[in-house]
C-alpha positions in Angstrom: -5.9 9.5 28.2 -6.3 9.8 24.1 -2.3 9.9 22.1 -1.9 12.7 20.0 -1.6 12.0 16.4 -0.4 13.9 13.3 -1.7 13.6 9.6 0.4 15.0 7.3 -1.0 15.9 4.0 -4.8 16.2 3.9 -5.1 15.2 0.1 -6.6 12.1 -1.2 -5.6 9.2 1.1 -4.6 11.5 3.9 -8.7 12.8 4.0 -10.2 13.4 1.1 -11.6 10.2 -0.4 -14.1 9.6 2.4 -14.9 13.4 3.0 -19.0 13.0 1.7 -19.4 9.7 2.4 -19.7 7.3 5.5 -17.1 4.8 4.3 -13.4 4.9 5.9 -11.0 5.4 3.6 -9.0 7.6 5.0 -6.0 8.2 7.8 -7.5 11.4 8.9 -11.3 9.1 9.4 -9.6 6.3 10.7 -8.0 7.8 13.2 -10.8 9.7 14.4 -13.6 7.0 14.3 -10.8 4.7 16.4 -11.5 7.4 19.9 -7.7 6.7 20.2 -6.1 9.9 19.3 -6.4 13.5 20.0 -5.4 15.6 16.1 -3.1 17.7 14.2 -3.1 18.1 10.8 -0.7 19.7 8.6 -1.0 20.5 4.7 0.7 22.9 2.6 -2.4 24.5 1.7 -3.5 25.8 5.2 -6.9 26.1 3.9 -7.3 22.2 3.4 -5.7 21.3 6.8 -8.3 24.6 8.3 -10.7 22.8 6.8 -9.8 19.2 8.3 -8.9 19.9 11.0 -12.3 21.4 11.5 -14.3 18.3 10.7 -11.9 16.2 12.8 -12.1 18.8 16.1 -8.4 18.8 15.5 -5.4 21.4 15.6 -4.0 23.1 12.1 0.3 22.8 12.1 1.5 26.3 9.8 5.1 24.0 9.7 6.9 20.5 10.5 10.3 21.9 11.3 9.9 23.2 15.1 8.3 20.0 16.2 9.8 18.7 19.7 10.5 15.5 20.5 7.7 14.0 21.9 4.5 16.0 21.4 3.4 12.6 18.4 3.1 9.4 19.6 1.6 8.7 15.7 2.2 10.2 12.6 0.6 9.8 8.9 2.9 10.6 6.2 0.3 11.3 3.4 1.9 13.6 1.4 3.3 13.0 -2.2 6.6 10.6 -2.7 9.1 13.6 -3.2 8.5 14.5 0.6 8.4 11.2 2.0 12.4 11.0 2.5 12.3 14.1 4.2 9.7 13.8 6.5 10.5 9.7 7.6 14.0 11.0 8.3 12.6 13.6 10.5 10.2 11.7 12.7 12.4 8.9 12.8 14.9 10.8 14.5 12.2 12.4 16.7 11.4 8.9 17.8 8.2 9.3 17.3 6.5 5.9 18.0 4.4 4.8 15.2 4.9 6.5 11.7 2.7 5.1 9.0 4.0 6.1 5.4 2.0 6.2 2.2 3.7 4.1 -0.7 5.6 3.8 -2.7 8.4 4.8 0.0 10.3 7.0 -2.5 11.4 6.9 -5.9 14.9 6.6 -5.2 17.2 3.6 -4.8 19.6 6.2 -2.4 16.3 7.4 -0.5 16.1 4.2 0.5 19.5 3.6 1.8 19.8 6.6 3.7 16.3 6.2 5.1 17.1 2.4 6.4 19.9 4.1 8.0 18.1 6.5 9.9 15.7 4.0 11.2 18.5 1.6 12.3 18.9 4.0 14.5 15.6 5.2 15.8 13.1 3.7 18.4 10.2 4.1 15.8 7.8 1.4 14.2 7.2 1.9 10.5 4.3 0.8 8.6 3.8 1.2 5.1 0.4 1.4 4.0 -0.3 -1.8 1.6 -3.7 -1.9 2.1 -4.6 -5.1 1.0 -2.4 -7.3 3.5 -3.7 -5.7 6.6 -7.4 -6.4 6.0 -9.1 -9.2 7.7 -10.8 -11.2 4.7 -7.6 -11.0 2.8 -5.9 -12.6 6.3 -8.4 -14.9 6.6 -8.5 -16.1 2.7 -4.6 -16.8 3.0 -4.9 -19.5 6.7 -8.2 -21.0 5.2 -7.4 -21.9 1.7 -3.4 -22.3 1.8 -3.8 -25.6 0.2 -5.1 -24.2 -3.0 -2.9 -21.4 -2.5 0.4 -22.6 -2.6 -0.3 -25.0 -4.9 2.8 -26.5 -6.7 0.5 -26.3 -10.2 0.4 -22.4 -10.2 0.5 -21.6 -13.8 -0.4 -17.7 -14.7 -0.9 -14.5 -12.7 -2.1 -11.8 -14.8 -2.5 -8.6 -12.9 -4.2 -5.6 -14.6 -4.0 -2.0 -13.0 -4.1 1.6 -13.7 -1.9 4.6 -12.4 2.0 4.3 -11.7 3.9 0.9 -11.4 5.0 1.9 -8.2 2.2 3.7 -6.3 -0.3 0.9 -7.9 1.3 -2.3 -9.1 3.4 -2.3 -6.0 -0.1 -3.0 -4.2 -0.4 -6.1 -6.7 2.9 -7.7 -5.7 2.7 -6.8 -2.2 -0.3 -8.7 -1.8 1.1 -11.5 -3.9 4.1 -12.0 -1.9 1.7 -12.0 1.5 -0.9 -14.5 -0.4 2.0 -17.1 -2.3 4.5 -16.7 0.6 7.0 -15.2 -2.1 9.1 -12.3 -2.7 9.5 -10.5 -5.5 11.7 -12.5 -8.0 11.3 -11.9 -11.3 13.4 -13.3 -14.3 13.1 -13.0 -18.1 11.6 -10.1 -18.0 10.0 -8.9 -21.2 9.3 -5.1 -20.9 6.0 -4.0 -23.9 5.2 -0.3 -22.4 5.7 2.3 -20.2 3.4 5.2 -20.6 3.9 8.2 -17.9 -0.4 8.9 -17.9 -1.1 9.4 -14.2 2.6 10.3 -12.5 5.3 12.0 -14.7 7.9 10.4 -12.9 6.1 7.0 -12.3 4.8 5.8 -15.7 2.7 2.8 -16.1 4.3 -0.3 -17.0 3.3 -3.6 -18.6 5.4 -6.7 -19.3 5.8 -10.4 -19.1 8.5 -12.2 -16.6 8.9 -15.7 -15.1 8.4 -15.4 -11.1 9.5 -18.9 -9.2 8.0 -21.5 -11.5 4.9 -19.2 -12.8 4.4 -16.5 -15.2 3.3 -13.4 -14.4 2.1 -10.8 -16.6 1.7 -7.1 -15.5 -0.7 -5.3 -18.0 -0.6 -1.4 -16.8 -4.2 -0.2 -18.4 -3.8 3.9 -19.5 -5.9 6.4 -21.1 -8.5 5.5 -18.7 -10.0 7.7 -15.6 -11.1 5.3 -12.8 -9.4 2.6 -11.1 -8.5 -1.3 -12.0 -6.8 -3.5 -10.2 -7.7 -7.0 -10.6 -5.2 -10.0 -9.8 -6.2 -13.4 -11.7 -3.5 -16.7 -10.2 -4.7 -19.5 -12.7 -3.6 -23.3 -11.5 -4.2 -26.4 -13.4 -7.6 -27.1 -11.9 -8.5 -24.0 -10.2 -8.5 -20.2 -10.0 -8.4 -17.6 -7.4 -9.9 -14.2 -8.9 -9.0 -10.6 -7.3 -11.4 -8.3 -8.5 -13.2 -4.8 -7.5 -10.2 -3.4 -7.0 -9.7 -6.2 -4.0 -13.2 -5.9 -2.5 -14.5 -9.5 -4.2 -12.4 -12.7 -3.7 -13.3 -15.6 -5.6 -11.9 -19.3 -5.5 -13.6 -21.6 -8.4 -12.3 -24.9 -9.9 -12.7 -25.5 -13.4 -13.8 -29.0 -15.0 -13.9 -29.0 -18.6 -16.3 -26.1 -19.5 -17.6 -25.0 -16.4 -15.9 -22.7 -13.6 -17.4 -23.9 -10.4 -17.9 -21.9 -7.7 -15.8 -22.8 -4.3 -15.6 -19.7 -2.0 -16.4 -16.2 -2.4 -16.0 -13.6 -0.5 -17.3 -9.4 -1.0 -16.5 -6.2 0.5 -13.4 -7.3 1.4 -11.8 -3.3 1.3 -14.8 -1.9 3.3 -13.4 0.5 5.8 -10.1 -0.6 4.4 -8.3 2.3 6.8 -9.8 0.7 9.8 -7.2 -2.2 10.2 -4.4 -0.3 9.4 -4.8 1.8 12.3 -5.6 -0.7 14.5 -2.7 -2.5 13.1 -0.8 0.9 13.6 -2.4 1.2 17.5 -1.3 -2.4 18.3 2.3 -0.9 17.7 2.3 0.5 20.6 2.8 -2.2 22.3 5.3 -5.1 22.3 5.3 -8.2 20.1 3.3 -6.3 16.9 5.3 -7.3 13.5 5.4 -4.4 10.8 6.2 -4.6 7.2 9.0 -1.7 7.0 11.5 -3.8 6.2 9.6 -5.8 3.6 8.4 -2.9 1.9 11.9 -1.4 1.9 13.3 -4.5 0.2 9.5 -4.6 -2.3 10.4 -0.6 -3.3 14.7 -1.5 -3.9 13.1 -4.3 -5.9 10.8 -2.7 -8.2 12.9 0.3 -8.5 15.6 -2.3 -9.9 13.0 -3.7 -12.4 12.8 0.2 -13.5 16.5 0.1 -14.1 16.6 -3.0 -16.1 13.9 -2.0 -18.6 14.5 -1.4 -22.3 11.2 0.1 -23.0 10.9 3.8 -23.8 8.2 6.1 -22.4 5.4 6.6 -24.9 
């Protein structure tokens, strides 16, 4: 017997990205190409979750509020960060199993708190939806190459991205904490820009700070349409290059003049919504880790980086 399983928001993540195409980028894909889940979708346009829920032989929601306990065993919160507070707080004290929640979690240092609090309280498994971390290759890279990894001669990171220090960069240091083995601790922090381009109330940033014993320097790239995200981790004898927006891993050692080629690895992000959900079905049952509480303590971090900065918006 299929679970039943709610996506709410039917906008870019939640089910538009992969809506002409065959990839699966999507929650509202993913969960349907997994055969796991019976439907419902809800968006505040009704037309766009008609029109979903039509393609996914799903049911339309007209509201959230008069949800029992117990119809979801899943829920996808997809819908912009204001909501997300809102919406976690409800399911979470519905119970509901499995809630996976779009990132950032919210913009708010208090939002935060009182969301914990509500989930200290509640049977319900949380993931937050850092791509990157839950996708084989990525997994693989980190137990096969540790050595070169957490190598004590790490030097530079340079990460370049586009669109909100929060909803982007946070994928950047998300993945670097799962890669190095490291949280988030940033010193001498040297803030050059914040530019509020893609998100009014999440500009991009750029700046320069001392993580551990590397630097690390943010550059947030604006003025620009598409998408970049590119992590660089420079040692003294070799690199290990993030590029294509994470879809092509590289490890290369360089010797005087030359870069030479160790590993590589591409279309590391194919499908990328595929694990997640299977990460999000093996919830379900006992013994499955999530990253809640890492993600939690990734947003209070960032948002305190926010705080400390000196740099007015341009």
């Amino acid at each position: 017997m299929k679970r039943k399983a709610l996506v709410i928001g039917c906008g870019k993540i939640g089910a538009q990205y992969d809506l002409e195409n065959d990839d699966i980028q999507t929650h509202a894909k993913a969960l349907f190409e997994s055969e796991y889940f019976n439907l419902s979708f809800y968006d505040t346009k009704s037309d766009l979750s008609s029109l979903i829920a039509t393609r996914y032989k799903g049911n339309c929601l007209s509201e959230l509020k008069s949800i029992p306990p117990g119809i979801f065993d899943l829920v996808s919160i997809c819908s912009p960060t204001a909501q997300h507070k809102e919406q976690l707080e409800f399911f979470l004290r519905l119970n509901t199993p499995v809630i996976i929640c779009e990132k950032p979690i919210s913009y708010s240092v208090t939002d935060l708190d009182e969301i914990e609090q509500y989930a200290s309280n509640s049977h319900a498994r949380v993931l937050v939806n850092y791509i990157r971390s839950f996708q084989p290759a990525f997994i693989s890279f980190k137990k096969s190459f540790s050595e070169y990894l957490n190598s004590m001669t790490l030097q530079e990171v340079v990460v370049k991205y586009t669109g909100g220090f929060l909803n982007n960069a946070s994928h950047a240091f998300d993945l670097l904490e799962f890669l190095l083995d490291e949280r988030l601790a940033l010193t001498k922090i040297t803030h050059s820009s914040s530019v509020p381009d893609r998100f009014t109330n999440d500009p991009t940033r750029s700046f320069s700070a001392e993580w551990n014993n590397f630097r690390i320097h943010l550059i947030g790239l604006t003025g620009i349409e598409y998408p970049i995200f590119t992590i660089e981790l420079y040692y003294l004898d070799h690199g290990i290059l993030i590029t294509n927006s994470g879809d092509t891993i590289k490890l290369v050692r360089y010797k005087e003049n030359n870069s030479i080629p160790i590993f590589q690895a591409d279309g590391c992000i194919k499908n990328y919504m595929r694990p997640v959900v299977q990460r999000a079905i093996e919830c379900f049952y006992p013994g499955t880790s999530t990253n809640f509480s890492n993600s939690l303590r990734l947003n209070r971090n960032m948002l305190d980086i926010i705080d400390g900065a000196t740099v007015k918006s341009s």
